[in-house]
LUMVODREN-503201 format. One line per 2 residues: their letters; for each residue z, x, y of N, C-alpha, C, CB. Coordinates in Angstrom, 3 decimals. Glycine has a CB too. Example, Ala and Ser with C-alpha at 12.3 -4.5 7.8 and 13.67 -1.06 7.14 Angstrom:
BEGIN
AS	7.800,13.190,-5.690,7.800,12.300,-4.500,7.800,13.200,-3.300,9.046,11.308,-4.473 ~ 7.080,12.850,-2.250,7.140,13.670,-1.060,7.870,12.900,0.030,5.725,14.084,-0.598
***
This chain:
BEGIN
XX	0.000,0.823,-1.185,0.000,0.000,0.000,0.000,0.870,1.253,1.201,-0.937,-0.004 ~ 0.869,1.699,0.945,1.113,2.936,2.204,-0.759,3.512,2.476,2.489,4.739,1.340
XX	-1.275,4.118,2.090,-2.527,4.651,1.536,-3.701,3.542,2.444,-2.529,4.513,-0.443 ~ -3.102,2.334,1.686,-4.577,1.549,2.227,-4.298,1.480,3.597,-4.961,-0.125,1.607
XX	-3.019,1.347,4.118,-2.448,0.588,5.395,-3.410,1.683,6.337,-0.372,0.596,5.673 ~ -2.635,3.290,5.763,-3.259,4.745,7.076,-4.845,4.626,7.042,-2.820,6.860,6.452
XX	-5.642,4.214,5.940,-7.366,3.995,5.873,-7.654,3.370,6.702,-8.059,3.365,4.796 ~ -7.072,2.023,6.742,-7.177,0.930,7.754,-7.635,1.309,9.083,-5.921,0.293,7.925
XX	-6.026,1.851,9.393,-5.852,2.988,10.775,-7.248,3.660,11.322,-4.818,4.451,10.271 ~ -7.221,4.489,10.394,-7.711,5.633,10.465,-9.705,4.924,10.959,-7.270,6.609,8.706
XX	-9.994,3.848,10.323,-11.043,3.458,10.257,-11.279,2.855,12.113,-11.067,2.419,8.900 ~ -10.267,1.785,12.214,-9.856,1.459,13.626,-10.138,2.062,14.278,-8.850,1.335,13.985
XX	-9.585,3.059,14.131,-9.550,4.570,15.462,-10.500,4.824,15.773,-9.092,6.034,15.208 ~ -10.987,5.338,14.657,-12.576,6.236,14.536,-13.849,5.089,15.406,-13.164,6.470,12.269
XX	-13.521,3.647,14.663,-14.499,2.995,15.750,-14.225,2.610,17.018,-14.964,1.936,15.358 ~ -12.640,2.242,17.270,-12.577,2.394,18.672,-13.473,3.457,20.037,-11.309,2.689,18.611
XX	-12.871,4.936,18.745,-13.230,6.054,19.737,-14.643,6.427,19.798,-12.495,7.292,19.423 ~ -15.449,5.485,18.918,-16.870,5.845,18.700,-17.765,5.100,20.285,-17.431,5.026,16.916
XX	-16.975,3.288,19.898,-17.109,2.736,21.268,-16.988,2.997,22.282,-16.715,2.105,21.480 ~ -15.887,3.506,22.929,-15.451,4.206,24.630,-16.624,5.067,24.388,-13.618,5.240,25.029
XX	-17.603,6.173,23.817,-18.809,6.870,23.873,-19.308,5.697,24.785,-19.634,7.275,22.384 ~ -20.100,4.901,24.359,-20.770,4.365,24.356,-20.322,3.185,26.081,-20.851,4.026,22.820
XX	-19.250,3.304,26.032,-18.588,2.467,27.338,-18.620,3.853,28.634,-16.507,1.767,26.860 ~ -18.830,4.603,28.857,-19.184,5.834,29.740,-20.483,5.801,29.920,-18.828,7.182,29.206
XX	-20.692,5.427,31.661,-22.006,5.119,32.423,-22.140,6.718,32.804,-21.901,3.848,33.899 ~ -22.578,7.660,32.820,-22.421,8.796,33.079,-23.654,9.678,33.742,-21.971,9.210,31.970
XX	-23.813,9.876,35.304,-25.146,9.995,36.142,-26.106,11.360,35.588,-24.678,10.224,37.911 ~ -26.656,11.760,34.952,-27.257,13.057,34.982,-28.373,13.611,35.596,-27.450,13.298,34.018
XX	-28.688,12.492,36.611,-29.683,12.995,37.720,-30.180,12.139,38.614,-30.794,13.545,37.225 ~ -30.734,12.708,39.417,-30.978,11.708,41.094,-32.273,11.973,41.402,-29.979,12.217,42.673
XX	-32.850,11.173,41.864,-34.486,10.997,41.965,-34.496,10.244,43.736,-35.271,9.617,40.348 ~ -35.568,11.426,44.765,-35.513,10.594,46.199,-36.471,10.049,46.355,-35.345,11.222,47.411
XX	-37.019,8.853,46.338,-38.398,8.371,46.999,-38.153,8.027,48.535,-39.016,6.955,46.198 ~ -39.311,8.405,49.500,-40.566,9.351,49.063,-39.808,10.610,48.599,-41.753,9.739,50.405
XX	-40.582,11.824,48.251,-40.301,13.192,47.909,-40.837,13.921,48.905,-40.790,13.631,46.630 ~ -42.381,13.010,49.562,-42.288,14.023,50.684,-42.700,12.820,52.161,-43.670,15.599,50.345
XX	-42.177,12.928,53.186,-42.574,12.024,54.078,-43.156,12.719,55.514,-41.367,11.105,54.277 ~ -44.365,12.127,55.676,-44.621,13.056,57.054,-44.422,12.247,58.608,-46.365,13.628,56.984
XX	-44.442,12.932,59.373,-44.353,11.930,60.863,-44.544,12.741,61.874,-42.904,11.141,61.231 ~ -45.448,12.150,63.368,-45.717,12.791,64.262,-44.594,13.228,64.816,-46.456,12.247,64.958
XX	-45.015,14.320,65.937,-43.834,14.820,66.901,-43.217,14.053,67.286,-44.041,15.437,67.949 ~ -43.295,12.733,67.546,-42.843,12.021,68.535,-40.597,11.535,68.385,-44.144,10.544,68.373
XX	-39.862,11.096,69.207,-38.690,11.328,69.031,-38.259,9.795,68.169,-37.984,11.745,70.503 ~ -37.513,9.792,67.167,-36.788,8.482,66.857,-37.493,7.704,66.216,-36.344,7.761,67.893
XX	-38.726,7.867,65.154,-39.251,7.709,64.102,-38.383,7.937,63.294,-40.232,8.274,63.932 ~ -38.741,6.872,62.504,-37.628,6.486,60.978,-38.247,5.948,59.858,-36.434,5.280,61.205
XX	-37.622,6.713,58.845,-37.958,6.064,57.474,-37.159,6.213,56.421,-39.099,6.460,56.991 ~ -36.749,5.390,55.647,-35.363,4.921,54.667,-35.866,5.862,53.677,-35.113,3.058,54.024
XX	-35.382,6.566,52.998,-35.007,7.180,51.916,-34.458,6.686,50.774,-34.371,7.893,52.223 ~ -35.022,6.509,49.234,-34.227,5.980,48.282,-33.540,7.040,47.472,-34.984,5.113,47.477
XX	-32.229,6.534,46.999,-32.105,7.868,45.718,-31.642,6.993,44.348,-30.565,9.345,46.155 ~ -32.438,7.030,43.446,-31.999,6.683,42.315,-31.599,7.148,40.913,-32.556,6.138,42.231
XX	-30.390,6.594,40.381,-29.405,7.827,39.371,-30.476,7.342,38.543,-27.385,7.684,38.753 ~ -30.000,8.455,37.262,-30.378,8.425,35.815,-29.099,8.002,35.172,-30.939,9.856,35.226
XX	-28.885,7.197,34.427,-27.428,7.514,33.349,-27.848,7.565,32.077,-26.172,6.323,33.302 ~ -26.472,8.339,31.371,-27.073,7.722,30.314,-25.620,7.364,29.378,-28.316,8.789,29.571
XX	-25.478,6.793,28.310,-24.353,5.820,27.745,-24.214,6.123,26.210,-24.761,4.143,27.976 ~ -23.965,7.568,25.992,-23.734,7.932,24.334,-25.100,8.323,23.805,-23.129,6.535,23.336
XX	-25.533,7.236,22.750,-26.739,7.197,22.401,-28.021,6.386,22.556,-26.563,7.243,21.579 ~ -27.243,5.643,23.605,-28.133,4.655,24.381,-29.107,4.911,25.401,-27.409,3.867,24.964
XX	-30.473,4.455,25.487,-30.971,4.815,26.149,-31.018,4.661,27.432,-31.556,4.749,25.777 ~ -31.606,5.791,28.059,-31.368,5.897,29.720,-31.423,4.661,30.410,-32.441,6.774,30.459
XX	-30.695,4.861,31.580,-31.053,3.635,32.491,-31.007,4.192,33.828,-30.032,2.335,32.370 ~ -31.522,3.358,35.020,-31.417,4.006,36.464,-31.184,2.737,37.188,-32.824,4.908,37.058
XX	-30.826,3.409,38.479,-30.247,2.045,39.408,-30.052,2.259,40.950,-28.683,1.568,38.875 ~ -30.548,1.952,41.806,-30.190,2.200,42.806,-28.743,2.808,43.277,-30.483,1.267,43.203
XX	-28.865,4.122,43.732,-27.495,4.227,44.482,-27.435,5.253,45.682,-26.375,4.663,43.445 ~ -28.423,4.439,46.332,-28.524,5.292,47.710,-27.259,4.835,48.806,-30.177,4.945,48.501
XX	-26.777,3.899,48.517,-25.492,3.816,49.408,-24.082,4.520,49.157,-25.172,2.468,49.456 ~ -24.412,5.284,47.955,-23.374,5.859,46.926,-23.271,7.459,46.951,-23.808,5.398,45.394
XX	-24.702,7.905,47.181,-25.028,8.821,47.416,-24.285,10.075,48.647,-26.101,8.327,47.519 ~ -23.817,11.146,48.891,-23.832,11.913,50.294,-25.353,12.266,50.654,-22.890,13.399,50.220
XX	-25.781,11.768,51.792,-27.075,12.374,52.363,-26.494,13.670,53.279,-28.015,11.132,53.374 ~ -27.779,14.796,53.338,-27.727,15.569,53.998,-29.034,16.247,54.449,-26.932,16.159,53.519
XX	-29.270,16.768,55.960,-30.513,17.396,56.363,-30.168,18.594,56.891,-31.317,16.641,57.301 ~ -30.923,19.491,56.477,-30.580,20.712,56.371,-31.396,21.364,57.772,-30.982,21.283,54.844
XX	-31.881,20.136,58.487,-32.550,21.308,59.656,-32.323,19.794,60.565,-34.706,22.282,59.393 ~ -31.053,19.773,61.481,-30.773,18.435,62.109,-31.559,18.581,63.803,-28.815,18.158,62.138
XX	-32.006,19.821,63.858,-33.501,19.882,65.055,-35.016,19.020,64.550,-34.115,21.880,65.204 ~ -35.094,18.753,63.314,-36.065,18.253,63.233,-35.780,17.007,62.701,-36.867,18.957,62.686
XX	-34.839,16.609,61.450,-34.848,15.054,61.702,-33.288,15.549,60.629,-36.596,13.679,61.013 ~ -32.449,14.162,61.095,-31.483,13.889,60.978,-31.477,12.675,59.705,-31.057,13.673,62.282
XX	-30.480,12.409,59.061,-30.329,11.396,57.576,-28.736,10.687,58.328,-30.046,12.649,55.450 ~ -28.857,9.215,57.692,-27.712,8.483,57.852,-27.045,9.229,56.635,-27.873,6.790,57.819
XX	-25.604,7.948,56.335,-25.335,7.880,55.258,-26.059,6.744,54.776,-24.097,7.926,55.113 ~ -27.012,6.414,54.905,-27.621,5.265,53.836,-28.872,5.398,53.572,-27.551,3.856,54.257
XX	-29.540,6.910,53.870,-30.890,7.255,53.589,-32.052,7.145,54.739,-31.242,6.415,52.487 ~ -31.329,6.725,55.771,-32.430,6.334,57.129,-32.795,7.927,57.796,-31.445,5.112,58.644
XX	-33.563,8.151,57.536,-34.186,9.558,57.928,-34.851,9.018,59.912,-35.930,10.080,56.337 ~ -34.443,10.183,60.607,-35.144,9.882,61.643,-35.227,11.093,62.364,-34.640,8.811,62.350
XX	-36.584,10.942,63.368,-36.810,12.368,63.671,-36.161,12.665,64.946,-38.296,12.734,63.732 ~ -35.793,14.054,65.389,-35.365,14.015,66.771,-36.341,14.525,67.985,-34.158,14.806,66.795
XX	-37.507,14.470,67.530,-38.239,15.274,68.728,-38.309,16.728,69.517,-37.971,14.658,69.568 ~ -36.853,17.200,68.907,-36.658,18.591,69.372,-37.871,19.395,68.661,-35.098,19.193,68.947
XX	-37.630,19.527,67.479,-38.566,20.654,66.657,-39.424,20.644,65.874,-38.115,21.315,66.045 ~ -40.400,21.192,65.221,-41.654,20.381,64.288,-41.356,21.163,63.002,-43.561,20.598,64.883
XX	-41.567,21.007,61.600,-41.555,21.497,60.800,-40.774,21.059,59.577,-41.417,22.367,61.232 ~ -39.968,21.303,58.266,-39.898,20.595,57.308,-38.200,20.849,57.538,-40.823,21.013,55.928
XX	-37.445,19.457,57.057,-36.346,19.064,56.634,-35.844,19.032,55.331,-36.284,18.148,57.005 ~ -35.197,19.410,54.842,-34.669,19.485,53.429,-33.702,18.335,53.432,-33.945,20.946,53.021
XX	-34.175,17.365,52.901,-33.116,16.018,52.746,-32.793,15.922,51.344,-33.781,14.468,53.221 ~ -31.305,16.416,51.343,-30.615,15.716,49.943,-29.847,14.930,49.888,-30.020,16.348,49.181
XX	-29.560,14.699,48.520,-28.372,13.426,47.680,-27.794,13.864,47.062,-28.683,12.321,46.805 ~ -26.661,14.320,47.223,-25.379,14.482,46.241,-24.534,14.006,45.574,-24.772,14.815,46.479
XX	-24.067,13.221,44.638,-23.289,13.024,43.883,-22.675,13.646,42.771,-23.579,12.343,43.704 ~ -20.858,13.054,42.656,-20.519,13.460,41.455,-21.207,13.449,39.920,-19.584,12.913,41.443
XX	-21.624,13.977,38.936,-22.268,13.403,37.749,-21.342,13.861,36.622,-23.827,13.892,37.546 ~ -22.006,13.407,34.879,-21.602,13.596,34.539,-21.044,15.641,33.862,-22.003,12.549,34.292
XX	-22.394,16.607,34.229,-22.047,17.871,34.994,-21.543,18.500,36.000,-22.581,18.227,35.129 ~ -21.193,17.856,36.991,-20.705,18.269,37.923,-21.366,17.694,39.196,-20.689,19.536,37.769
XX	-21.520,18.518,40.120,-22.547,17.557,41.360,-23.804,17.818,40.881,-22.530,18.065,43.184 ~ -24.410,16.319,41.141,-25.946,16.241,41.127,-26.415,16.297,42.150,-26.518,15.246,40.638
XX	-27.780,17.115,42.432,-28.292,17.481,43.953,-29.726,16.942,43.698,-28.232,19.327,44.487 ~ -30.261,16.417,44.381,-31.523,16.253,44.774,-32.396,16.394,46.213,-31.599,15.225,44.405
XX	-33.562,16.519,46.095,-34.273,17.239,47.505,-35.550,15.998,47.445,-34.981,19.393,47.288 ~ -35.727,15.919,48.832,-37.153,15.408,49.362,-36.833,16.295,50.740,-37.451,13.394,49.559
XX	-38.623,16.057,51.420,-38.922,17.052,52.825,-39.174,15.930,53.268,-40.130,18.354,53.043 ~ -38.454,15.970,54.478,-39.167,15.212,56.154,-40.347,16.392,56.671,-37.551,15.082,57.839
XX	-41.534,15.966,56.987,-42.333,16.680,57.816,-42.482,16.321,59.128,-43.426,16.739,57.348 ~ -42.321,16.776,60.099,-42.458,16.598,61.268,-43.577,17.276,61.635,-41.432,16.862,61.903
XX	-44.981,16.702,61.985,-46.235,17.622,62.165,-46.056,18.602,63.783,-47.809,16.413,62.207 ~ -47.016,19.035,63.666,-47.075,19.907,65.170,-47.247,18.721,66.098,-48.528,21.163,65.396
XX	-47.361,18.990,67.341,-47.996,18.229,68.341,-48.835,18.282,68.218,-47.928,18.304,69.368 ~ -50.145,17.035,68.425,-51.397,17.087,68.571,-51.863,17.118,67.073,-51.807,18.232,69.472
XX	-51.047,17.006,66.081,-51.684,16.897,64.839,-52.087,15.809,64.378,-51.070,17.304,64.005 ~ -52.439,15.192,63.626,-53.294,13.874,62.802,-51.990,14.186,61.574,-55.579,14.194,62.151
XX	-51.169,12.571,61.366,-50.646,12.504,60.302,-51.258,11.273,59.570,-49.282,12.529,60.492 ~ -51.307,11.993,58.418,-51.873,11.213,57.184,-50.997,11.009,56.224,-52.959,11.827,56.536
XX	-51.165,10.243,55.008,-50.466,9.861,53.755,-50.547,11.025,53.082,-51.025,8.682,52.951 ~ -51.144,12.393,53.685,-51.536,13.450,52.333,-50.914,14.737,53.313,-53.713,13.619,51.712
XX	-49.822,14.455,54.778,-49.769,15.234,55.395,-50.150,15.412,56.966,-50.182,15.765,54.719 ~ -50.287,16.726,57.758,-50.213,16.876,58.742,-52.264,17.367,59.113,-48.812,17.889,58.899
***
């Protein structure tokens, strides 16, 4: 009786602890649309930025989801265009040239980083969907 009772147990456990796997939403990467965005010189042009996680859940397959409000934004050149915290990219008119806009979050490695470029063309340039 003793014997069957600890099997019992032992069986419990093992699927409990198999489940909580499987109950862990866990981010392993961040994706920005656009990846690359261009815009004339001009000052206070804007355009929203998305970032969307990857998770994934044991052996379950991936899933993704919006979490650009979840995200830390950051621009790495705030003379040429500046990021909210909610992905609103906008330019400042001071300077022309490329912005390094990321998304940071905690994941399930550690921080997840991701990159897209703001382009800010020269003056007098022609911006297109393919650039400056």
């Amino acid at each position: 009786m003793f014997v069957c009772r600890y099997l019992k147990g032992s069986v419990v456990l093992g699927l409990a602890l198999s489940l909580m796997g499987c109950a862990n939403n866990s981010l392993v990467a961040i994706t920005i649309t656009p990846s690359t965005a261009f815009f004339s010189d001009a000052a206070g042009l804007q355009r929203q930025f998305h970032a969307v996680g990857t998770f994934e859940q044991g052996h379950h397959p991936e899933t993704t989801q919006d979490i650009t409000n979840e995200v830390t934004w950051e621009s790495d050149a705030a003379g040429i265009a500046t990021v909210s915290s909610t992905g609103l990219v906008t330019t400042t008119g001071v300077d022309f040239g490329n912005a390094d806009i990321t998304a940071r979050m905690n994941g399930f490695t550690g921080l997840i980083i991701a990159h897209s470029t703001a382009t800010v063309c020269a003056p007098g340039a022609t911006v297109g969907s393919g650039g400056c």
